[in-house]
The first five atom37 places (N, CA, C, CB, O) and aatype in JSON, in Angstrom:
{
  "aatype": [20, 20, 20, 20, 20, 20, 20, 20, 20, 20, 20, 20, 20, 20, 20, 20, 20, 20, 20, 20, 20, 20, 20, 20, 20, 20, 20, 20, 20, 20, 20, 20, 20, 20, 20, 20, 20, 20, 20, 20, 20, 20, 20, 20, 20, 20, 20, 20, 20, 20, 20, 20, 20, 20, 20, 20, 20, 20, 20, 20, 20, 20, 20, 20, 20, 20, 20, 20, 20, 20],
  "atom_mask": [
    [1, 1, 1, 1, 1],
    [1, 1, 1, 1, 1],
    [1, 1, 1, 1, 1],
    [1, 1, 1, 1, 1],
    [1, 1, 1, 1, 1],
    [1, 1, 1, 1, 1],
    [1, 1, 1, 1, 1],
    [1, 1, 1, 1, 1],
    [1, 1, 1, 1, 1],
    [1, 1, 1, 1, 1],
    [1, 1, 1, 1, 1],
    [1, 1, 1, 1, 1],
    [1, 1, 1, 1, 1],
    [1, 1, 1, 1, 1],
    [1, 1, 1, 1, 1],
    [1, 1, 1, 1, 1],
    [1, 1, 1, 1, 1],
    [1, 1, 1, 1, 1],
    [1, 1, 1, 1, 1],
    [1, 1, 1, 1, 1],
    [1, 1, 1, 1, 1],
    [1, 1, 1, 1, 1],
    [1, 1, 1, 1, 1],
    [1, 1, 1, 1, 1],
    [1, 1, 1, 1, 1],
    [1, 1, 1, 1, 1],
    [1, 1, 1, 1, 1],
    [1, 1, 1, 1, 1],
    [1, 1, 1, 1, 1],
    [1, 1, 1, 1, 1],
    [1, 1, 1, 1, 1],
    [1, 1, 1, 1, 1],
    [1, 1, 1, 1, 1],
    [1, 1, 1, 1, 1],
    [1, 1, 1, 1, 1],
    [1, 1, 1, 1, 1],
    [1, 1, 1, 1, 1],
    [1, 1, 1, 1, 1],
    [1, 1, 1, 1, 1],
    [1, 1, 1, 1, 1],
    [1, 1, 1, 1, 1],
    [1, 1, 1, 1, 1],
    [1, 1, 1, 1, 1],
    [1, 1, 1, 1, 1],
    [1, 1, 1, 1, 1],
    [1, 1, 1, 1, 1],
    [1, 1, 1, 1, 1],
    [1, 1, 1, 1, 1],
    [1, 1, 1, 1, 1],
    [1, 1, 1, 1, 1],
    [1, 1, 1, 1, 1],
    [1, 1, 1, 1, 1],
    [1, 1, 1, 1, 1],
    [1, 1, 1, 1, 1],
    [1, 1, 1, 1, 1],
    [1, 1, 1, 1, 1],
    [1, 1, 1, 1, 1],
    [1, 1, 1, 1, 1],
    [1, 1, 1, 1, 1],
    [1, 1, 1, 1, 1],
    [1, 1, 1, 1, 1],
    [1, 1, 1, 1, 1],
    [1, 1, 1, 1, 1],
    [1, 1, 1, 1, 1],
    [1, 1, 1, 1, 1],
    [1, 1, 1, 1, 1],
    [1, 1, 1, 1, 1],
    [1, 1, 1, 1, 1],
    [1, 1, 1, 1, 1],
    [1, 1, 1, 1, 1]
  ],
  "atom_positions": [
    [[158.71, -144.75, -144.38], [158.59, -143.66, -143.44], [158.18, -144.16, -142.05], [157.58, -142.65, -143.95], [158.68, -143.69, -141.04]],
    [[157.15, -145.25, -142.03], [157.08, -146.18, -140.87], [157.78, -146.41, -140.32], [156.82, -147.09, -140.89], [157.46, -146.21, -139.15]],
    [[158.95, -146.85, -140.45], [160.14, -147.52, -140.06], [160.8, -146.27, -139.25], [161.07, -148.17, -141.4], [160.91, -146.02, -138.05]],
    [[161.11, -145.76, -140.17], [162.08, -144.37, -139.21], [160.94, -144.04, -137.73], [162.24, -142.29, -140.58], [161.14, -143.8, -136.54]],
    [[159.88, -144.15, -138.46], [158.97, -143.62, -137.35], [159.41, -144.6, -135.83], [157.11, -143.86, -137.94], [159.91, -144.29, -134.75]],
    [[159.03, -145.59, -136.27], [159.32, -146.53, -135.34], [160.51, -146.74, -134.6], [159.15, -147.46, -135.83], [160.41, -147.17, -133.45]],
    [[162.05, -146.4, -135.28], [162.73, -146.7, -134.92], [163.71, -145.18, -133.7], [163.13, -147.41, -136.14], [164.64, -145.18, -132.91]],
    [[162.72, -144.12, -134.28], [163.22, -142.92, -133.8], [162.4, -142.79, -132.17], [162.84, -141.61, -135.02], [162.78, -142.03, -131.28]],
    [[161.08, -143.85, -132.07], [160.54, -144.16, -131.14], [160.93, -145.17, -130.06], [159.67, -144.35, -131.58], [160.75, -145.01, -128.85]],
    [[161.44, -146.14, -130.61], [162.24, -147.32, -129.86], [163.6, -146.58, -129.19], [162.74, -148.67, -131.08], [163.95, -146.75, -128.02]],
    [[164.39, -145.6, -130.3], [165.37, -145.15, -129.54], [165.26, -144.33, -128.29], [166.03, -144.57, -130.29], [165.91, -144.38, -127.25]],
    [[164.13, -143.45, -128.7], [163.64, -142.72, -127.66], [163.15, -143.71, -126.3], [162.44, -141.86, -128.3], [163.63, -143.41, -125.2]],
    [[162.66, -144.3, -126.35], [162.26, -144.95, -125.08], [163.61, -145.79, -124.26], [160.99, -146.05, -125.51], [163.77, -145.77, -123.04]],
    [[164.49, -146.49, -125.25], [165.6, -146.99, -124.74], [166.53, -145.75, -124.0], [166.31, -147.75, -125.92], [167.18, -145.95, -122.98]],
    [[166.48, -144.55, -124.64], [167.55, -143.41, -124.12], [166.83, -142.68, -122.7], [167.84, -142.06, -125.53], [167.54, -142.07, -121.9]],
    [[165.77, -142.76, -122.57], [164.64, -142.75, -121.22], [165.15, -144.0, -120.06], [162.75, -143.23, -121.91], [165.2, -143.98, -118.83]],
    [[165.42, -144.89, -120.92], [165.77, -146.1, -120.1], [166.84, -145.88, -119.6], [165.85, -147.32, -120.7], [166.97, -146.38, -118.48]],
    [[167.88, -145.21, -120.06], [169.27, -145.43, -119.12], [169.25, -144.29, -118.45], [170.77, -145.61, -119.87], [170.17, -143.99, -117.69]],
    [[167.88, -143.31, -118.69], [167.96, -142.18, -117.55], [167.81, -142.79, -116.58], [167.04, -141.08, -117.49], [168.66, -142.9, -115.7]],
    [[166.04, -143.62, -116.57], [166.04, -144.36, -115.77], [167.06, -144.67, -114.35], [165.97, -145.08, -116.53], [167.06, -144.39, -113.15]],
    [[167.99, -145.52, -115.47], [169.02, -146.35, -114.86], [169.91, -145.46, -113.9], [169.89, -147.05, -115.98], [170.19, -145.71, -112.73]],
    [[170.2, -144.62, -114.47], [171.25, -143.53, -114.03], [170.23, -142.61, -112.35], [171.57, -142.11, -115.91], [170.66, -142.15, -111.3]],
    [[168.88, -142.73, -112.91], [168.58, -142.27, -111.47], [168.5, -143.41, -110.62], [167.27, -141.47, -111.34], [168.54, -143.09, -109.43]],
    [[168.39, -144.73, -110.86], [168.18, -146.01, -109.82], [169.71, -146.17, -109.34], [167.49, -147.64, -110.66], [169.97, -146.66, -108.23]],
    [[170.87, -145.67, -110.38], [172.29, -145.89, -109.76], [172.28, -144.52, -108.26], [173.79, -145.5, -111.37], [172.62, -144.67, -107.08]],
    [[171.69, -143.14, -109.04], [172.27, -142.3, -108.13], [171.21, -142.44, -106.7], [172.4, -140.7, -108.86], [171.66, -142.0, -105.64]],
    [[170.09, -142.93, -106.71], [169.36, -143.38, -105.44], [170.19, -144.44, -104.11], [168.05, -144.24, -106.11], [170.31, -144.54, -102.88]],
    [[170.68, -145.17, -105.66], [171.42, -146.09, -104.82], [172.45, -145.75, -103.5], [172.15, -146.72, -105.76], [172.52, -146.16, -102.34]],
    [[173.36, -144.59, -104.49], [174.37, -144.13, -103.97], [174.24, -143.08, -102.87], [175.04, -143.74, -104.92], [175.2, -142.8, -102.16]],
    [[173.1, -142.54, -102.73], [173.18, -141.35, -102.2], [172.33, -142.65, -100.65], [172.21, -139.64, -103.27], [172.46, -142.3, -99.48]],
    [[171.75, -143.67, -100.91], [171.34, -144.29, -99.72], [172.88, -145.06, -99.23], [169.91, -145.42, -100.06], [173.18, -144.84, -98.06]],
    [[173.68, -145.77, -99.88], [174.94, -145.79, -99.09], [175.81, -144.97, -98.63], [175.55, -146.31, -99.52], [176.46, -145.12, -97.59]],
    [[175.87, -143.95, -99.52], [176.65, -142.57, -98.81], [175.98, -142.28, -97.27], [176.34, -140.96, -99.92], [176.62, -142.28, -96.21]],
    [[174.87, -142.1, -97.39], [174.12, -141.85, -96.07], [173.79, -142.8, -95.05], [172.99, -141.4, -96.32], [173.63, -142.27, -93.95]],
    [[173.64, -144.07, -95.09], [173.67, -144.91, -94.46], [174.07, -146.08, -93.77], [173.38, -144.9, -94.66], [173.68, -146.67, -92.76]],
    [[175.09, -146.27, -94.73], [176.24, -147.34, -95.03], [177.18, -146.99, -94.73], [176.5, -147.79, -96.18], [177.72, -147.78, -93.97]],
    [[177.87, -145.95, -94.99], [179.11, -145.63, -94.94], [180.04, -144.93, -94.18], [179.19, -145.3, -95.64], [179.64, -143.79, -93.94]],
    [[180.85, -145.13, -93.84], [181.65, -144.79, -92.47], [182.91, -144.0, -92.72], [182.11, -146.14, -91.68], [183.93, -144.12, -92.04]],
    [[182.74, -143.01, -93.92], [183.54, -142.2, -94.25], [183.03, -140.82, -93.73], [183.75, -142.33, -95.59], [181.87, -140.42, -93.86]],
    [[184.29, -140.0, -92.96], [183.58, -138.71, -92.27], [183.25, -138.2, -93.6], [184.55, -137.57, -91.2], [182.91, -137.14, -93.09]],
    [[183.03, -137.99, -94.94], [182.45, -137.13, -95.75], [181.74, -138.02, -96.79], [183.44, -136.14, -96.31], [181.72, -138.29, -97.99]],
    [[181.17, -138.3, -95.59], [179.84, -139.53, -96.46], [178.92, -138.5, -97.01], [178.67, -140.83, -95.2], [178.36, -138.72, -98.08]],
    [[178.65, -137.05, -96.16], [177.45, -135.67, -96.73], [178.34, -135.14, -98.36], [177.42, -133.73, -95.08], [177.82, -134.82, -99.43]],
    [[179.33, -135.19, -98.11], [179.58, -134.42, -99.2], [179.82, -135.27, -100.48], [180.7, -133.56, -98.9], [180.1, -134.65, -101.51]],
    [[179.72, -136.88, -100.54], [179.78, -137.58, -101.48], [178.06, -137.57, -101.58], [180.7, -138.94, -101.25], [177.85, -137.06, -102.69]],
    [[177.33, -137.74, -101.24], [175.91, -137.75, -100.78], [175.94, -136.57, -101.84], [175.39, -137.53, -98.97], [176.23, -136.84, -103.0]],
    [[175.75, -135.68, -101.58], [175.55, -134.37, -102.11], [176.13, -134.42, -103.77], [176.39, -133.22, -101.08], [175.46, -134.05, -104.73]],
    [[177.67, -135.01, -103.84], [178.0, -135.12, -105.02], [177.48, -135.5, -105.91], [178.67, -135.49, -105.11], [177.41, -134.92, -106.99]],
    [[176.82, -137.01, -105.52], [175.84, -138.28, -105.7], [174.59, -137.68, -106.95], [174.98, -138.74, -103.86], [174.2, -138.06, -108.06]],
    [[174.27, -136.47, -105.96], [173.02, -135.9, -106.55], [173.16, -134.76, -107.79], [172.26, -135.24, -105.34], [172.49, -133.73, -107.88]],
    [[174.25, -135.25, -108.74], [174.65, -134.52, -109.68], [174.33, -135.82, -110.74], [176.22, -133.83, -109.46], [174.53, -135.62, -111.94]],
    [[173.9, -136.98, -110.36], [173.27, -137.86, -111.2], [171.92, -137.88, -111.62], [173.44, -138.87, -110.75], [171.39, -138.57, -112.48]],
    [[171.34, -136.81, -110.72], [170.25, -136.75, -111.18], [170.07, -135.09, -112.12], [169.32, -137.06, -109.88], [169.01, -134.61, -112.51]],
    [[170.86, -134.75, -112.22], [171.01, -133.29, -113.29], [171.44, -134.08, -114.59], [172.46, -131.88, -112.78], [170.78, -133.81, -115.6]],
    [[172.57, -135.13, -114.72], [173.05, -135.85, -115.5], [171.39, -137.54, -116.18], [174.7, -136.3, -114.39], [171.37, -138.23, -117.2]],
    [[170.63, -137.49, -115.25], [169.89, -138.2, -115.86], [169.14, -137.37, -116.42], [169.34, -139.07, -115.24], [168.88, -137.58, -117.6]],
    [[168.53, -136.12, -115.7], [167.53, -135.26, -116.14], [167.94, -134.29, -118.0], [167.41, -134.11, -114.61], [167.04, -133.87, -118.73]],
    [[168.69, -134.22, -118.15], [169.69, -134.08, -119.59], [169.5, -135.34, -120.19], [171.48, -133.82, -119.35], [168.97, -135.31, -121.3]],
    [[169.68, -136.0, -119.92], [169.73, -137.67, -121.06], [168.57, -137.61, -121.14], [170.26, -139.42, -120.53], [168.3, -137.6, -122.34]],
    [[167.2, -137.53, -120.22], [165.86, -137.65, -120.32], [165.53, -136.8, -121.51], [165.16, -137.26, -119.05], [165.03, -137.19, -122.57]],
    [[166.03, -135.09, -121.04], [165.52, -134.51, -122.18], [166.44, -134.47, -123.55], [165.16, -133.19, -121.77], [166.18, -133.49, -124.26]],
    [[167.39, -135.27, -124.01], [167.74, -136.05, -125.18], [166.98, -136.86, -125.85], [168.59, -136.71, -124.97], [166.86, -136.85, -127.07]],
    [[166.24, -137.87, -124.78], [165.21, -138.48, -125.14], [163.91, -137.94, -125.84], [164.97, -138.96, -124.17], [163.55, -138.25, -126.98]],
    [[163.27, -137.1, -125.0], [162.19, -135.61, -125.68], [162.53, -135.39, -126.27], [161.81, -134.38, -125.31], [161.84, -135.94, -127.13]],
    [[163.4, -134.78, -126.89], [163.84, -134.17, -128.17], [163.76, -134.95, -129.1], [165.05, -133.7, -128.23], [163.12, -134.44, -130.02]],
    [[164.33, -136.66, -129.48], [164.44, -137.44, -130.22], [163.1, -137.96, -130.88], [165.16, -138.22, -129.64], [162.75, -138.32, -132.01]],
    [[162.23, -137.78, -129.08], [160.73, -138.23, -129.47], [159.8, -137.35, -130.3], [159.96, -138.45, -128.22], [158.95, -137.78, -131.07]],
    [[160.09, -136.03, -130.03], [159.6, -134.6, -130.24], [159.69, -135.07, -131.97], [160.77, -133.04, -129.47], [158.82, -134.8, -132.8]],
    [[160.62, -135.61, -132.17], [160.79, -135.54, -134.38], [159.92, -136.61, -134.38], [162.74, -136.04, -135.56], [159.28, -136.41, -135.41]],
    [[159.39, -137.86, -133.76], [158.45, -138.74, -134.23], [156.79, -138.04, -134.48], [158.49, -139.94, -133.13], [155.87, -138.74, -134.9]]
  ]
}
């Protein structure tokens, strides 16, 4: 029963991790959209950008949930 315990915990923290990731990608993007970039609809990719963080904030709470059964 340990084991599951453990392993339903490890998953959980790894699936946190690529929220993580997914918000360090969309930070990324939304600072080159805005700063970097020399496309007249650098605002509206910017803006798009920030649909990575609705898309991390869902994986996060995938994560809660997974953790929620440990």
């Amino acid at each position: 029963m340990k084991k599951i315990k453990l392993l339903k915990m490890l998953a959980s923290r790894g699936i946190a991790g690529i929220s993580d990731c997914i918000i360090l990608a969309t930070l990324g993007l939304l600072f080159w959209f805005i700063f970097m970039s020399e496309s007249e609809q650098k605002y509206l990719f910017a803006g798009l950008s920030c649909l990575g963080f609705l898309i991390a904030y869902l994986v996060y709470r995938v994560a809660d949930k997974f953790h929620d059964g440990v």
